[in-house]
C-alpha positions as CSV (number, residue, x, y, z in Angstrom):
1,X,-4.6,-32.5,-23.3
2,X,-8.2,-32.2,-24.0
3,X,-9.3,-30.7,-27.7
4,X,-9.6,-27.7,-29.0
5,X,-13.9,-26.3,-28.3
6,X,-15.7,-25.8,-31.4
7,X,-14.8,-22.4,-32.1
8,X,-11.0,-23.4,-31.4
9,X,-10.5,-22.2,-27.9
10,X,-9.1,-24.2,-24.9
11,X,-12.6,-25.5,-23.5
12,X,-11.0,-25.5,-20.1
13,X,-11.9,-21.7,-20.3
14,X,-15.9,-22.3,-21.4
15,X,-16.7,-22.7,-17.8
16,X,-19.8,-21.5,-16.9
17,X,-18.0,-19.6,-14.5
18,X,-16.1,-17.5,-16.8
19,X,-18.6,-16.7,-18.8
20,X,-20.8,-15.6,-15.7
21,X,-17.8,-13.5,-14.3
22,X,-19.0,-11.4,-18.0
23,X,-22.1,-10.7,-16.8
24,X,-21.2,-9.6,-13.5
25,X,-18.3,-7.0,-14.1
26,X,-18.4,-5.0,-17.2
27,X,-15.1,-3.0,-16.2
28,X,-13.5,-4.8,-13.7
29,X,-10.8,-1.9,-13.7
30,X,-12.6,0.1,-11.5
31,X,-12.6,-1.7,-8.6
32,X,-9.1,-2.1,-9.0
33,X,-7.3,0.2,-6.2
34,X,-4.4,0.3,-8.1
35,X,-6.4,2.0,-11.4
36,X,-6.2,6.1,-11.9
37,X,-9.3,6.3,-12.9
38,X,-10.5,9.4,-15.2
39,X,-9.9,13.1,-13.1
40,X,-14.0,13.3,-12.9
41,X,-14.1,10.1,-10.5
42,X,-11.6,11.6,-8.7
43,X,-13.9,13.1,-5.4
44,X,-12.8,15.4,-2.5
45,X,-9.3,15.7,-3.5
46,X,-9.2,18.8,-6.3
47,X,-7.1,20.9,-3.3
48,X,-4.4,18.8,-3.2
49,X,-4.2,17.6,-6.9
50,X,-3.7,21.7,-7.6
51,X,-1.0,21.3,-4.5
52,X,1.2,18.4,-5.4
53,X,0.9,19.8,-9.0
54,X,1.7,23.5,-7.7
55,X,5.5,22.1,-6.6
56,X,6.1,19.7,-9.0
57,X,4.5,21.4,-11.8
58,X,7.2,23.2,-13.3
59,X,8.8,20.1,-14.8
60,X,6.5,20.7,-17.8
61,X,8.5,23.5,-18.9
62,X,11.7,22.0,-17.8
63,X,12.3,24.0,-15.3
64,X,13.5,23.0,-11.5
65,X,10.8,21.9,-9.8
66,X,9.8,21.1,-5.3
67,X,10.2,17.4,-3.8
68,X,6.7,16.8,-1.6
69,X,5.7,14.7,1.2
70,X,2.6,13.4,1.5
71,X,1.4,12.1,5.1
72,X,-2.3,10.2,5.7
73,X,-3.9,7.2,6.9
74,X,-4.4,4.0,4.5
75,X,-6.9,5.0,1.6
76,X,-6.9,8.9,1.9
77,X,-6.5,9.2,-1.7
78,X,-2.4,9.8,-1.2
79,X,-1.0,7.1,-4.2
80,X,-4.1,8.4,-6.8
81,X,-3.7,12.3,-6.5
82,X,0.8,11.2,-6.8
83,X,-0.3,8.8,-10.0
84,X,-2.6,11.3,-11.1
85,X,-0.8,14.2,-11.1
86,X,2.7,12.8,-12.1
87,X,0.7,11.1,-15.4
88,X,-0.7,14.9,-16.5
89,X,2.6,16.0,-15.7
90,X,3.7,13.9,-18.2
91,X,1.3,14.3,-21.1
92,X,1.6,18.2,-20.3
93,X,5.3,18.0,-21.0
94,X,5.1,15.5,-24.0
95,X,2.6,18.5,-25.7
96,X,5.3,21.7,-24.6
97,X,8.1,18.8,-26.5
98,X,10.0,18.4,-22.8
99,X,10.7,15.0,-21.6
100,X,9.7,14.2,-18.6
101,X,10.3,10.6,-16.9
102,X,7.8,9.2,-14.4
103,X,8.3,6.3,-12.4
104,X,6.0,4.9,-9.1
105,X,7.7,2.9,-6.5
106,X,5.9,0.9,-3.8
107,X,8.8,0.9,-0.7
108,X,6.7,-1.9,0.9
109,X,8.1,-4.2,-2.2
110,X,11.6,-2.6,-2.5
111,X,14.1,-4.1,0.6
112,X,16.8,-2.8,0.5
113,X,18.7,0.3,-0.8
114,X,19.9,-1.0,-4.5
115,X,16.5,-2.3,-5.1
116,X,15.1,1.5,-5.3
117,X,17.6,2.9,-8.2
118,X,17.1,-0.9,-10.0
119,X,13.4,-0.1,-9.8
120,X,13.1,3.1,-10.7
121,X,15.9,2.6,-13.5
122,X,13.2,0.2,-15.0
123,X,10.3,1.8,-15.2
124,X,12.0,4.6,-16.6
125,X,14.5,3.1,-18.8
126,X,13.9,3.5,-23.5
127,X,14.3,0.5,-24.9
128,X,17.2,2.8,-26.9
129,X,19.5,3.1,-23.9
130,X,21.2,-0.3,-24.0
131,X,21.4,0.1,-20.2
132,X,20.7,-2.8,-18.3
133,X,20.0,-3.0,-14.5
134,X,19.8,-6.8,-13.8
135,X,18.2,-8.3,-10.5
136,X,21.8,-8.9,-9.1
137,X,25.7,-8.8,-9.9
138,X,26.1,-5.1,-9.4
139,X,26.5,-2.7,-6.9
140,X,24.4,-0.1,-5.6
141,X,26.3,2.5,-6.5
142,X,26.3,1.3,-10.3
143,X,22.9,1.0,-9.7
144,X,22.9,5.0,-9.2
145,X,25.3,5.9,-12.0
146,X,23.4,3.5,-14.6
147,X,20.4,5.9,-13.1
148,X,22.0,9.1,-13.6
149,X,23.0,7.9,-17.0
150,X,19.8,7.4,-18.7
151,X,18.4,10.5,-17.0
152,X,21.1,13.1,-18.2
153,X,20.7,11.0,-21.6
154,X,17.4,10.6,-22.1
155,X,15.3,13.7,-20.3
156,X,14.2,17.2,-19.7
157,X,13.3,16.5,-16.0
158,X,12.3,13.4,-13.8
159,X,9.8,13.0,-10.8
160,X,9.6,10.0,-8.8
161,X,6.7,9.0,-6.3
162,X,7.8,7.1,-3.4
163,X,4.9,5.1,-2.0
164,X,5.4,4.2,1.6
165,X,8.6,5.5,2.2
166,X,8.2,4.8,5.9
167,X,9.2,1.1,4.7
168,X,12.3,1.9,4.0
169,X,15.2,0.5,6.1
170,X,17.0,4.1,5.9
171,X,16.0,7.6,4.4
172,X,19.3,7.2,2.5
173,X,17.5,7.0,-1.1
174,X,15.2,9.8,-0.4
175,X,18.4,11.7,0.5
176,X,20.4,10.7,-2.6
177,X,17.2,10.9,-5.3
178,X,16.6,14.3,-4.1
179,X,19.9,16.2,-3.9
180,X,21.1,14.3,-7.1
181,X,21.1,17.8,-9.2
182,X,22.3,19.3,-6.4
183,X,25.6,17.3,-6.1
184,X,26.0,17.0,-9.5
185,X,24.9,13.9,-10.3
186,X,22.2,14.5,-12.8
187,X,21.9,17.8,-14.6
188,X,17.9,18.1,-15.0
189,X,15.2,19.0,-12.7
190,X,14.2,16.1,-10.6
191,X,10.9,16.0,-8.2
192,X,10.2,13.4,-5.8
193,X,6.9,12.6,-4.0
194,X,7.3,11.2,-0.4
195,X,4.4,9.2,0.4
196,X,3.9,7.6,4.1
197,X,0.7,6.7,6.4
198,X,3.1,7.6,9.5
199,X,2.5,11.1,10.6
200,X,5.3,10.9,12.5
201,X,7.8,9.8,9.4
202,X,9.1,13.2,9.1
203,X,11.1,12.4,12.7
204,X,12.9,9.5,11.6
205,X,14.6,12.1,8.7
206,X,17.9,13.0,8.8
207,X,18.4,16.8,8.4
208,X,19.8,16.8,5.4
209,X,17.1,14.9,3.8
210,X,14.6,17.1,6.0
211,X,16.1,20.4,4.2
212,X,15.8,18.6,0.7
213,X,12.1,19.0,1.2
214,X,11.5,21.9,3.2
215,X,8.1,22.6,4.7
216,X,6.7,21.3,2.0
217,X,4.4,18.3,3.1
218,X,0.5,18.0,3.1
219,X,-1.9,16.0,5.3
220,X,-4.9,14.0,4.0
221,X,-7.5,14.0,5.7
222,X,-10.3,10.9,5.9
223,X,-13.0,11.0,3.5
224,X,-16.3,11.8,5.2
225,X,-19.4,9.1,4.8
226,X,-20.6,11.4,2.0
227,X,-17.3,11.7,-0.3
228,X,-16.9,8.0,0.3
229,X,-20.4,7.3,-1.0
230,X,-19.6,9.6,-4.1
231,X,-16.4,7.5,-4.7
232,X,-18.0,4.3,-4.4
233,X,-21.0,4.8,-7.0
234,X,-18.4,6.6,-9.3
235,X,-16.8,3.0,-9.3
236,X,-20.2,1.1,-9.5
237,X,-20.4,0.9,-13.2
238,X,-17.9,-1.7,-13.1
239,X,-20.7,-4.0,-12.5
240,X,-23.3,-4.8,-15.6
241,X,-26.2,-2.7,-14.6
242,X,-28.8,-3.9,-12.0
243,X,-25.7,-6.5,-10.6
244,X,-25.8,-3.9,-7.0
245,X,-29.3,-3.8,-5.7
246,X,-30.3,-0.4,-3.8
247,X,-28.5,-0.2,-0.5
248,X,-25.2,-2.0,-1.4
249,X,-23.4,1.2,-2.1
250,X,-24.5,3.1,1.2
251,X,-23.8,0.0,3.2
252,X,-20.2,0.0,2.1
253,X,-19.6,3.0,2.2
254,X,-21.0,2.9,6.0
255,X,-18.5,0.4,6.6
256,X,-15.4,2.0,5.1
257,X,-16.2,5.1,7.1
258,X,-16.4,3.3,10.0
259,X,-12.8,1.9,9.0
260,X,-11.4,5.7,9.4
261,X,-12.4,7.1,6.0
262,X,-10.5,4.2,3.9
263,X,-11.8,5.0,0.4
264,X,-9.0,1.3,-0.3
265,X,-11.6,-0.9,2.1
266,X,-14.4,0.2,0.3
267,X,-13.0,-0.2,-3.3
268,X,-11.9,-3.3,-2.0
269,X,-15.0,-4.8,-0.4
270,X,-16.7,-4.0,-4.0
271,X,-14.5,-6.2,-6.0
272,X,-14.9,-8.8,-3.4
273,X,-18.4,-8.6,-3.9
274,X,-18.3,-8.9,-7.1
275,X,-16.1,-12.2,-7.1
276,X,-18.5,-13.5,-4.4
277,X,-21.3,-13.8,-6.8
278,X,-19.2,-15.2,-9.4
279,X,-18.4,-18.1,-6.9
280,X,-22.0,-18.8,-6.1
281,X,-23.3,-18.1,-9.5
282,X,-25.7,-14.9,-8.3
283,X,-27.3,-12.7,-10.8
284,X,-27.3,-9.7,-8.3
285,X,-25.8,-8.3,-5.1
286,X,-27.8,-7.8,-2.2
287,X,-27.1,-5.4,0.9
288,X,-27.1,-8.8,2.9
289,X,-24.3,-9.8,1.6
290,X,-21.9,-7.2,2.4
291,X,-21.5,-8.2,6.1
292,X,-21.0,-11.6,5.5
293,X,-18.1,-10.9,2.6
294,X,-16.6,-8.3,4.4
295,X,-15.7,-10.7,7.0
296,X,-15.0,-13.5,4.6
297,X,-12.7,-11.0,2.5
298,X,-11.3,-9.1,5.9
299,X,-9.9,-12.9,7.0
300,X,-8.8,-14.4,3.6
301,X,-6.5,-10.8,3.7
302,X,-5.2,-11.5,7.3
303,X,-4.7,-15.0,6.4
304,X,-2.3,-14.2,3.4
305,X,-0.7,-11.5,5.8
306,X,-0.3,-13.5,8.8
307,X,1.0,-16.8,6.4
308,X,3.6,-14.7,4.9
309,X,5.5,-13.7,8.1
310,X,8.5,-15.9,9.3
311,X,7.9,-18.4,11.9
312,X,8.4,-16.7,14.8
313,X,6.1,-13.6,14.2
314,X,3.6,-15.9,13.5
315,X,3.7,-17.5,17.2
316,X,4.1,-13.7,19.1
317,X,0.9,-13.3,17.0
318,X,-0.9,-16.0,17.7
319,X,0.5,-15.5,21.8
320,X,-1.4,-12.3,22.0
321,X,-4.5,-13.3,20.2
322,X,-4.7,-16.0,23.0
323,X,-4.0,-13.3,25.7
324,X,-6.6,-11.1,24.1
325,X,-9.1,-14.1,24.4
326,X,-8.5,-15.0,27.9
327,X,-8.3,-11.7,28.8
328,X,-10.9,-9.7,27.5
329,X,-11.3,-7.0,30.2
330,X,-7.7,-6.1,29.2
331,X,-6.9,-5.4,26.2
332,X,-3.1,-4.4,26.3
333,X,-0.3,-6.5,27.4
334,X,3.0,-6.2,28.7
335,X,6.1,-7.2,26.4
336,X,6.9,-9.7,29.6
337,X,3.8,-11.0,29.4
338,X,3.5,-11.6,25.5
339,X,7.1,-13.2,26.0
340,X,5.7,-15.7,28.3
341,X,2.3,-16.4,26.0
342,X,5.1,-16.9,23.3
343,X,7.1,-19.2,25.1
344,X,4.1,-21.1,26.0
345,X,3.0,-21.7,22.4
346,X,6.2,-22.6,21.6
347,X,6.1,-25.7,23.7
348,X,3.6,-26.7,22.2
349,X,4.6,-26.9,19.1
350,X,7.7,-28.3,19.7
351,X,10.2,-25.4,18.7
352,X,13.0,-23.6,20.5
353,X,11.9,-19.7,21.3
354,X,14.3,-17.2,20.7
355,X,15.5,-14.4,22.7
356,X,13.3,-11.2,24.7
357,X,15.5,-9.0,22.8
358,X,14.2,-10.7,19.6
359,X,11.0,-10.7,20.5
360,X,10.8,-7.4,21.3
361,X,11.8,-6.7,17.9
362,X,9.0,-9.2,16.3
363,X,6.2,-6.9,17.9
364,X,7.9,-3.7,16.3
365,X,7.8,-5.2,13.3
366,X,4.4,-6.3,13.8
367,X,3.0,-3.1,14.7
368,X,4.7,-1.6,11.8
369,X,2.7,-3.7,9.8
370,X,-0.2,-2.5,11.8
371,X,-1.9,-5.9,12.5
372,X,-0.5,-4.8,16.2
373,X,-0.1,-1.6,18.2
374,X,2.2,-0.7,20.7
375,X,2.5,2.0,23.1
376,X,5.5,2.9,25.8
377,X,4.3,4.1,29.4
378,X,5.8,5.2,32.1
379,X,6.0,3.8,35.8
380,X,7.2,6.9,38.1
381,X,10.1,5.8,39.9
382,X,10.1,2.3,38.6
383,X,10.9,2.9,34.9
384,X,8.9,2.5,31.9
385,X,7.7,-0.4,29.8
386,X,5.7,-1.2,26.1
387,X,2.4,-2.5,26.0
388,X,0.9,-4.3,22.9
389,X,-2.2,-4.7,21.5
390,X,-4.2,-6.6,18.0
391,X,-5.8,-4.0,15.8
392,X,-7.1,-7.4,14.3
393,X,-10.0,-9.6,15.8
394,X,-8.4,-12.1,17.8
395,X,-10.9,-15.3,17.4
396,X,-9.9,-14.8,13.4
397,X,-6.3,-14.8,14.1
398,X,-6.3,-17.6,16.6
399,X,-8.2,-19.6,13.8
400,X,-5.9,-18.7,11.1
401,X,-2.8,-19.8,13.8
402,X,-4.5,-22.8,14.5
403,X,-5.0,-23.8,10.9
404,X,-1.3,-22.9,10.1
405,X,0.9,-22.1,12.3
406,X,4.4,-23.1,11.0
């Protein structure tokens, strides 16, 4: 192991590098999209902060309080207003002396149904409880009780935000979280936030979990160019000042409105700036460089996506970004032709295929994780059939399947 430096740190961490990553952020928080940043950086979104807080709001007094959902596309501001309002909830309460327990849950990270009461169980859990909920070993019912224990024990009232819900493999836990007073299980007010991009997520409900909620649901709407330029200099300062140069902040914003209002691909595309002139040692960011690390950042995202799905997925994938290629004047394919691109590919590569049936489930999956899209249409008298499409550039993908494909 090399020494110690002089001022008895690991000199493995004097790199120029690290100290120049200084100079260029000064609080790197803010372009974090996970940070709740301060309610004044919070722009175009006071209506429904004063509406999510409107049904859950009477938690503070420890009173029964509305379950919401929440429907809008990616980076409408749908997780921030939940985090915000949930974390005043909470200091509220705290001053009025009611307990009030807050937990966050991202569905995309949580599959399968125990995994949502072990989650929420510890993020909510005092240290005082003695109540364990290990990774494994119990059931998911015990899960639930262990849950309903601590809350009866330990608080005045509960709400829990469930981030993409849509992800879910049933609506079972939004069913059981939000009747739990209701059957008896807890005896405080409990609030849950439903969050989804799907529009449509309200249909795939069971009726019983449909009347848990009511009609209470709100849309978000896409930020406009001007709201999404508001948001981005409100996160500029967490560059050291004159790091942007004049232009950088319209030109992303440009681009994120261009990406359907995505506040998300605009926070994004700043931090990625930001770590692009660490890597090249730059004093400043210029306006040219936001085309050139959008891409850059835009492929090492679909890269990590694409990498991460099983085998299989990735050669459907990498099927129609050749078919999108060859075909250009197209556009969308048919599932029999995607099956056959498949099939191709995996010749080539020496594995066996699996079944239509199966593929046919791969591109669901796939468009559920949006990097595809999929549409049924109908044939008259001959039937109907599903059609697929990339929402992704194809040359990237075909480069990233060519690089790694499994």
């Amino acid at each position: 192991m090399p020494d110690a430096g002089d001022q008895g740190g690991d000199p493995l961490f004097d790199a120029p590098v690290v100290e120049h990553r200084n100079e260029i952020f000064k609080n790197r928080d803010l372009v974090d999209t996970d940070h709740v940043p301060d309610a004044d950086r919070i722009i175009g979104r006071d209506e429904q902060i004063e509406q999510v807080a409107h049904e859950i709001g009477a938690l503070v007094v420890g009173e029964p309080a509305s379950s919401v959902l929440i429907f809008g596309k990616t980076g409408t501001g749908k997780s921030l207003v939940a985090k915000h309002v949930m974390g005043r909830v909470e200091a509220e309460a705290d001053r009025r002396g009611v307990s009030v327990g807050t937990a966050y849950i991202n569905c995309s990270q949580t599959d399968g149904p125990a995994r949502v009461p072990r989650n929420i169980g510890r993020r909510i859990n005092p240290p005082e409880s003695g109540v364990k909920f290990p990774s494994r070993g119990i059931s998911t019912d015990e899960y639930y009780e262990r849950l309903w224990s601590i809350l009866n024990q330990h608080y005045d009232g509960v709400a829990i935000t469930l981030d993409e819900v849509d992800r879910l493999r049933d609506d079972s836990p939004l069913m059981i979280l939000s009747r739990a007073r209701e059957n008896g299980s807890i005896d405080i007010p409990i609030s849950i936030v439903a969050i989804s991009n799907k529009i449509d997520y309200r249909n795939q409900m069971n009726e019983r979990t449909k009347s848990s909620f009511g009609h209470r649901e709100y849309v978000f709407d896409p930020y406009d160019a001007n709201q999404l330029r508001e948001i981005l200099r409100n996160r500029s300062d967490a560059f050291h000042e004159g790091v942007i140069e004049e232009g950088v902040i319209p030109r992303v914003a440009a681009l994120a409105a261009k990406e359907h209002g995505d506040a998300r691909k605009g926070i994004e595309l700043l931090f990625s700036l930001g770590k692009y002139a660490i890597r090249n040692d730059y004093d400043t960011i210029s306006e040219e460089d936001v085309p050139k690390v959008r891409e850059m950042a835009e492929a090492e995202r679909l890269r990590d996506l694409i990498t991460g799905l099983p085998a299989h997925s990735q050669h459907v994938i990498g099927a129609l970004a050749a078919l999108t290629i060859s075909n250009s004047d197209e556009g969308w394919f048919r599932t029999s032709k995607v099956l056959d691109a498949y099939k191709k590919l995996c010749n080539e590569h020496a594995v066996d295929p699996v079944t239509h049936e199966r593929v046919r489930q791969l591109l669901e999956e796939l468009s559920f994780l949006e990097i595809t899209e999929s549409r049924n249409q109908h044939q008259g008298s001959k039937g109907q059939f599903n059609e697929h499409t990339l929402n992704k550039p194809p040359e990237i993908i075909k480069q990233i399947y060519r690089e790694t494909a499994p």
